[in-house]
N, C-alpha and C positions, 0 to 999 in steps of 0.2 A: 504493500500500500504506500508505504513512503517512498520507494523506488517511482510509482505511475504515480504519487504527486510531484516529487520533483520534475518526472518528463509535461506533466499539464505546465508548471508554472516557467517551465524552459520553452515549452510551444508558445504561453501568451505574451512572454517577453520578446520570442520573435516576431509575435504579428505587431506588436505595440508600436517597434522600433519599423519592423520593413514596408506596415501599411498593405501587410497580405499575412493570408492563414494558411499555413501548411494544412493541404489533404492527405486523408486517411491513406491515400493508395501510397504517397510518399512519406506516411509514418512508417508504413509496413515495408516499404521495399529499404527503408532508413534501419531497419531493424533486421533484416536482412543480412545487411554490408557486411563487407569485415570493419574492424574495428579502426584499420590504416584509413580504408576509403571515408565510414563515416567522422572519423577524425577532420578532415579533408571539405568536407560540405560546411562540417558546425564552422570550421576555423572564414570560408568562405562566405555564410550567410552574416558574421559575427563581423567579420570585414565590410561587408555592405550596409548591415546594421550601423555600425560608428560613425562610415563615412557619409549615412544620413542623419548622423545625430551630430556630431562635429563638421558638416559642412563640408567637409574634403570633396574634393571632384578631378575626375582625372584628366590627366593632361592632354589637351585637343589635339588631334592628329592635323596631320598636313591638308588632307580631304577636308576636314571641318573648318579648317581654317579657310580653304580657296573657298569653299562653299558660301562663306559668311563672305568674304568680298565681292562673293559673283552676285549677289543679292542685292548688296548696295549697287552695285554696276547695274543692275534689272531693274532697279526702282525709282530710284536717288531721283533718273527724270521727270517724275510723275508732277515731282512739286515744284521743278526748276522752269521745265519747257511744256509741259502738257498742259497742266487745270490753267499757269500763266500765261501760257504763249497759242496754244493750238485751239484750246476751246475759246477764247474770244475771239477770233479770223474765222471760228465756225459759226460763233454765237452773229458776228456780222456780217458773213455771206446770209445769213439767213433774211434777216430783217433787212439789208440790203434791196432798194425799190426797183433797182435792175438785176435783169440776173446775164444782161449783153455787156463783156469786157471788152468791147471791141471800139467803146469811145471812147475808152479811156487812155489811149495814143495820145493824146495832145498834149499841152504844156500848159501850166500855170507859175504861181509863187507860192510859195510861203510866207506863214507874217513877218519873218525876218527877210524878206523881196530876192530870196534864192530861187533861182528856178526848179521846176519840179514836174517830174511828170505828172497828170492826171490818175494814173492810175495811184503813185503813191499816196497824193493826195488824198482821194476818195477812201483810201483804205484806213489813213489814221481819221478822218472824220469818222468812218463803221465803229471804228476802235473808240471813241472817246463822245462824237457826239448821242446825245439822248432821243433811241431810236424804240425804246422796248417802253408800254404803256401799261402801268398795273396799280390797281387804286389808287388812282391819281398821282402814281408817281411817275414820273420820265427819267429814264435810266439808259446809260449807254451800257453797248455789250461790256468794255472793262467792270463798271458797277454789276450788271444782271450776275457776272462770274464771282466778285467778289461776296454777294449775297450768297450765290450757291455754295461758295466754299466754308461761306458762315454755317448754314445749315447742316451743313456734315459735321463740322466739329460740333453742334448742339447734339447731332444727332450720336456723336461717338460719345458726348459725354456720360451716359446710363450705362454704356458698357465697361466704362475707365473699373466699377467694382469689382463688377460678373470676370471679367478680363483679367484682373490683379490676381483673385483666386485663383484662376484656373492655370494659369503661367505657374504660379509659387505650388500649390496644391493639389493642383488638377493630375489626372493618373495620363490624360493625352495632352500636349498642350503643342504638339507639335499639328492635332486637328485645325486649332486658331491660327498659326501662322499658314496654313494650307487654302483653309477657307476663308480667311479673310484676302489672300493672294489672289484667288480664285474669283474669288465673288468682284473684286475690284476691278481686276484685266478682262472680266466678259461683259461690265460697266461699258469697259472701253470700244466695246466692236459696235451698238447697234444705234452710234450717235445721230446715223447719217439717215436711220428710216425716217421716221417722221420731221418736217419742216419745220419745225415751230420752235420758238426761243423758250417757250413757258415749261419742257419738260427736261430742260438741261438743269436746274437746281436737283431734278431726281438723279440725273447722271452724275454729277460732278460730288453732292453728298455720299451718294453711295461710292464714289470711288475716292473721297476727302476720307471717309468713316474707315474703309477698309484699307487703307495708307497707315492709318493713325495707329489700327491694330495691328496689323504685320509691324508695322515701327518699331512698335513695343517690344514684341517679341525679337526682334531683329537684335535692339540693345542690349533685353534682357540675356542672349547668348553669349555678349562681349564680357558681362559681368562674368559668365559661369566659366567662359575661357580665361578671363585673369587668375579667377581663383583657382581655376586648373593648375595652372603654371607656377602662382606663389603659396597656395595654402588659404584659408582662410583668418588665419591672423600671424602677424611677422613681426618683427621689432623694429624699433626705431631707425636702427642702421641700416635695414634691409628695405625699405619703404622705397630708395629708389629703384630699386629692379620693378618692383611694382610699376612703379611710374613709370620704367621704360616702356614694358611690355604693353601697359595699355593703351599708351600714347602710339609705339608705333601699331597695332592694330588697329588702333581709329585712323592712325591717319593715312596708312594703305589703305582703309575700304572708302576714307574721302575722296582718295584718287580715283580710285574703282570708280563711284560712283559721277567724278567727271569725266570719265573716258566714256561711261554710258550716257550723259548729259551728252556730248560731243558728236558721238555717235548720231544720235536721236535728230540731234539739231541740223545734222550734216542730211540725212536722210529728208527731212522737211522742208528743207531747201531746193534736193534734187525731185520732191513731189512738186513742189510750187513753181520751181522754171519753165517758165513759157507754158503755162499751163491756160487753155481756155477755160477749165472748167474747178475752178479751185476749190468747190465744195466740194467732190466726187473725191480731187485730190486729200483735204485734209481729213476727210475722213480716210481712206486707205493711212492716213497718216499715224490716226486714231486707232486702228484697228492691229497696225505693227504696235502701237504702244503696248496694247494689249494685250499682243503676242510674247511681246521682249518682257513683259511683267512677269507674263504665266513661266517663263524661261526660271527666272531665278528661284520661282520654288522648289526648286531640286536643292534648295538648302535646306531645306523643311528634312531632307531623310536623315540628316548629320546635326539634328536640334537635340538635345541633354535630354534623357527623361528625369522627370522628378523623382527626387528621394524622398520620398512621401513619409512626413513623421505625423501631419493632422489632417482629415481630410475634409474637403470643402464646406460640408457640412459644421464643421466645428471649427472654422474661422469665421470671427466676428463679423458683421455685417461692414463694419467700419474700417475695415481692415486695408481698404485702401488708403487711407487717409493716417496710414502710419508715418508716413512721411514728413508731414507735419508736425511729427517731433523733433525734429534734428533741422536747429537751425539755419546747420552750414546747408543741407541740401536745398531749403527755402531759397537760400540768398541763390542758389546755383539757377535755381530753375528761374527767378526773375535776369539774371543775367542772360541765361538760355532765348529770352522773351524779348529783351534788347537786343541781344545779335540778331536774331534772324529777324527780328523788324528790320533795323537797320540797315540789312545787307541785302533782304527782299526791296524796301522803298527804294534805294539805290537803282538796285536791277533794273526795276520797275519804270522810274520817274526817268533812268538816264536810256534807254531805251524808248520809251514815249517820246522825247525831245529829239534825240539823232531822226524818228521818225519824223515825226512833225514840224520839227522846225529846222532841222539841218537839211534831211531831205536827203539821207545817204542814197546810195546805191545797193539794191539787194545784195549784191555780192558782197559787200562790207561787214551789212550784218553778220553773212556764214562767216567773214573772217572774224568779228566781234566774237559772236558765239564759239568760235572754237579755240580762241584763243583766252576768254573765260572759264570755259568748264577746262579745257587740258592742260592750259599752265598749273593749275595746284598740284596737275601730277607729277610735276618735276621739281617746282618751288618747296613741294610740303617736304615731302623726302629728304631733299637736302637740306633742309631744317632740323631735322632730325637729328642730325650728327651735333650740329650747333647748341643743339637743346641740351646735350648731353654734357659737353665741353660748358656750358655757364652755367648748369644744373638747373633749369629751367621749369619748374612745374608748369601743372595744367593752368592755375591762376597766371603766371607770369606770359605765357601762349597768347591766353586768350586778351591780355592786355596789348601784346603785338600786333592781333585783330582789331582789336579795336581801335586803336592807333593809326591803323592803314585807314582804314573806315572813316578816320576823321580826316586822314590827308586826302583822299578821292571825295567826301561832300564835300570837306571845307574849300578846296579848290576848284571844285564844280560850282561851288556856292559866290565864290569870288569873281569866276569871270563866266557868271550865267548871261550877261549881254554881250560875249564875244564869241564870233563864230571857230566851232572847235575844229585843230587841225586833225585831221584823220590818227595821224602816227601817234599826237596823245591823247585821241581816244582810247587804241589798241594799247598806250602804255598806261593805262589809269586804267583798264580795263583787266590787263594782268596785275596788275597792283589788287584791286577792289577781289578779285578771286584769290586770290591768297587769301584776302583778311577772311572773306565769306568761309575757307576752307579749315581756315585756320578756328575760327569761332565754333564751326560745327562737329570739329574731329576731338578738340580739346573741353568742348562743354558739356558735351558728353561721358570724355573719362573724366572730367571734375564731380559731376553726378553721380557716377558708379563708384569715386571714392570717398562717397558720401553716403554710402548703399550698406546698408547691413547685410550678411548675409544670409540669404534665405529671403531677402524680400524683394529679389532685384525686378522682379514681375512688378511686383508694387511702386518701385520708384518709377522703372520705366514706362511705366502707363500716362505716367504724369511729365515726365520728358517729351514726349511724340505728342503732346496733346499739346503743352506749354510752347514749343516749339511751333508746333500749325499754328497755332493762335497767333502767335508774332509773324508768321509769314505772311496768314491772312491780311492783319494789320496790315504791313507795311504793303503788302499789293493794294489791299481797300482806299490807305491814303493817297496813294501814286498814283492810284485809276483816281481818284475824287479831284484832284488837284490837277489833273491833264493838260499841257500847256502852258504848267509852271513851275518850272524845273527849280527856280532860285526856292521855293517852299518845299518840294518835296528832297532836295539835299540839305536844307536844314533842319527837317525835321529829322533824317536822318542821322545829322552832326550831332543832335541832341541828343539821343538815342544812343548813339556809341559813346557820348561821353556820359550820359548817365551810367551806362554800362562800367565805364572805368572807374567813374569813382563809388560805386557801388562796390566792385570789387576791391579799392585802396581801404575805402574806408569802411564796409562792412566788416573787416579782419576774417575775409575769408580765405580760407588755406585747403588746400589738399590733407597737409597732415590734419591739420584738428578736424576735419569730416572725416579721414578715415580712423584718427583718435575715437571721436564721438560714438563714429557706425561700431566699432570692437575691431578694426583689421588692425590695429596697433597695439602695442603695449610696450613700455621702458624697457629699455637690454637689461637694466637690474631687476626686474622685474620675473619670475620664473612661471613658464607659459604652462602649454601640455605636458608630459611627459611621453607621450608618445613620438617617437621619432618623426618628423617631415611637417609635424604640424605647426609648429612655429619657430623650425627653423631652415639654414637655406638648402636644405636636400632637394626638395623640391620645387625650388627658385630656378626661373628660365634664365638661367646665365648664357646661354647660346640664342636668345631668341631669334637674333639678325640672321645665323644659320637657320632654323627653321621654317623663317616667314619670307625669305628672299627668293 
């Protein structure tokens, strides 16, 4: 009797810890074993047990790793060049009073008394004048888009809960990066059936909602790869391998993700040349997007399953909202909120004006575009090294961003009545992508080292969420402001400098979030006693070999 209590209260401490109940057929064939083999299982279930109660997670392989970059390279565009650039040229061919390109050959000016052909004319009038009529409001297609992408993020915000659980606690959660993948990229195919501007808020939400969550989960992997690499708690001395490793992960999947930005944009170019028929075309344009989306799901097979210690049921309803304990992560996600405003109105407002009042040449723009999204991927890299050499945390990064950000408004801002030369377009235009790559790769690991472990589902819900909402902002002000560029680069200026002295003077730091979250503790200090778990056995000291 004492022998089959002890075996019951050894079964319930296994399912307590692994979140599953050994069956009968595997007690009996357990009893079976020889005593070597079943030695061999307990020692292997008792390993998997710890490693979900102490947080350990093993170190990502090579496959996991390109997987999570090819994700950012399938996505990254959706926010950069799609819901901003492709769905308003659809949303005003639609509402467009001709649908004949053919008189649009002629020549006019601009208010700046540039010549200009007709066609580009008519097209930023589509883009900016108030063409869409909806309870009495008069709205240009930039606004009608900037309303729909508001509605997505309302629409994502009920999920930011249900989404938290299921990432941290959920037994599948690689379902949600799959389905929300899914559900997003076949948003993107069927924009072009029906005519009408009033059902693009249903497109553009459901593909805004379904961004937000794959986001989430996209981040929540980078968390579970650091801690792969360092452990879930280290010492003081060792906190910068941390920092290396997470830094450069972020900032290879931000290039990843401008080469796919590059890509996209190179592609939309070659739909829209000499095209008589540019609806037909940017829908096929639409409908690659959705293809190239559906592509990066194949990172969904290389996503962590959860090491389930509570299950969904027995976490607190509020349990997203844990985050709002811990200071440093607050201060992280208003900073998060300031970048991407700032570096979206930018995009936004300095694109509007080349259109409208310089009056580029299409072919300018693909040069613009591609030398925006692919410069970061040679700029960020070799920053890398630099970061290393001045000891550089994620705060100090994200200050170089910001920095750039105010030299590209404040100098947009300064000679907004002088007509700009093309070459320091293109060189303010590399410049402005650094700071935008710099901001997104870096605010990100500042977030994650402000993540407790075990809740990175939960922070990250509210990263991708906090993040859309500054994008949305700064496209919503940039389309509002249409044709005045000296306001939308200072709103911008302000924006980046709130951002910096929020970071000088909030005293927020990488160490004291990862202090806070528990990935820290004093070298005097005595950790686990279990070997690897705090200390550098299991530190990516070769990370550069692995990730290159």
């Amino acid at each position: 009797m004492a022998a089959a209590a002890a075996a019951e209260r050894k079964h319930e401490a296994l399912r307590d810890y692994q979140g599953m109940s050994v069956s009968e057929e595997d007690q009996e064939a357990n009893e079976d074993m020889p005593d070597v083999h079943d030695a061999a299982v307990k020692i292997e279930r008792a390993k998997g047990a710890y490693m979900a109660y102490s947080g350990l997670q093993e170190k990502p392989s090579k496959l996991e790793i390109w997987m999570w970059y090819l994700y950012e390279m399938c996505s990254h565009f959706i926010v950069t060049t799609v819901v901003p650039v492709v769905f308003p040229l659809i949303i005003s061919e639609i509402v467009s009073k001709t649908d004949d390109h053919d008189d649009d050959q002629g020549w006019g000016q601009t208010p700046r008394g540039i010549a200009c052909m007709l066609r580009e004319i008519k097209l930023y009038d589509r883009l900016t004048h108030t063409s869409i009529s909806k309870n009495n409001l008069n709205l240009s297609a930039m606004e009608w888009t900037s309303i729909s992408w508001a509605i997505g993020l309302i629409l994502a915000s009920p999920l930011l809960g249900l989404i938290s659980k299921q990432l941290d606690h959920g037994y599948n959660p690689q379902l949600i990066a799959g389905a929300a993948t899914t559900i997003g990229s076949l948003f993107c195919l069927p924009v072009g059936f029906i005519k009408t501007p009033y059902i693009f808020p249903f497109y553009i939400a459901a593909i805004v909602a379904s961004y937000i969550v794959a986001s989430a989960s996209h981040t929540r992997q980078l968390g579970l790869m650091v801690r792969g690499y360092t452990g879930p708690t280290l010492k003081l001395s060792q906190f910068p391998t941390r920092r290396g490793v997470s830094g450069w992960f972020s900032v290879y999947a931000t290039a990843a993700g401008g080469l796919g930005s590059a890509i996209f944009s190179a592609f939309t170019y070659h739909m829209l040349r000499n095209k008589k028929d540019p609806f037909d075309s940017l829908w096929v344009v639409s409908i690659f997007s959705g293809l190239k989306w559906l592509v990066g799901m194949l990172h969904v097979v290389t996503l962590r399953p959860v090491a389930i210690t509570n299950t969904t049921s027995s976490v607190p309803k509020s349990y997203f909202l844990s985050l709002f304990k811990y200071p440093y992560a607050i201060a992280s996600l208003i900073v998060i909120f300031m970048s991407s405003f700032s570096s979206t109105c930018i995009f936004t407002g300095g694109l509007l004006f080349l259109l409208g009042q310089l009056c580029l040449r299409p072919i300018f723009f693909l040069y613009f575009w591609l030398i925006y999204f692919i410069f970061p991927s040679f700029s960020m890299p070799l920053l890398q090294p630099l970061q290393h050499v001045i000891k550089a945390d994620a705060v100090r990064m994200q200050l170089l961003g910001f920095l750039l950000a105010l030299l590209t408004s404040g100098t947009g801002f300064y000679y907004k009545e002088k007509n700009w030369q093309r070459h320091h377009v293109l060189l303010f235009a590399a410049i402005q992508s650094t700071s935008a790559g710099l901001l997104h790769a870096f605010g990100r690991v500042l977030l994650l080292d402000c993540t407790t472990h075990g809740k990175e589902g939960a922070f990250s819900v509210w990263h991708s969420w906090v993040k859309a909402l500054g994008t949305c902002a700064g496209f919503a002000v940039a389309s509002a402001i249409s044709g005045n560029v000296s306001t939308a680069f200072g709103v911008s200026f302000l924006a980046a400098a709130s951002g910096i002295l929020i970071l000088i003077f909030g005293n927020i730091s990488d160490v004291g979030g990862a202090m806070a979250a528990g990935h820290l503790h004093e070298d005097s200090e005595k950790g686990s006693p279990v070997p690897g778990l705090d200390t550098s056995i299991i530190l990516k000291e070769h990370a550069h070999e692995e990730t290159a």
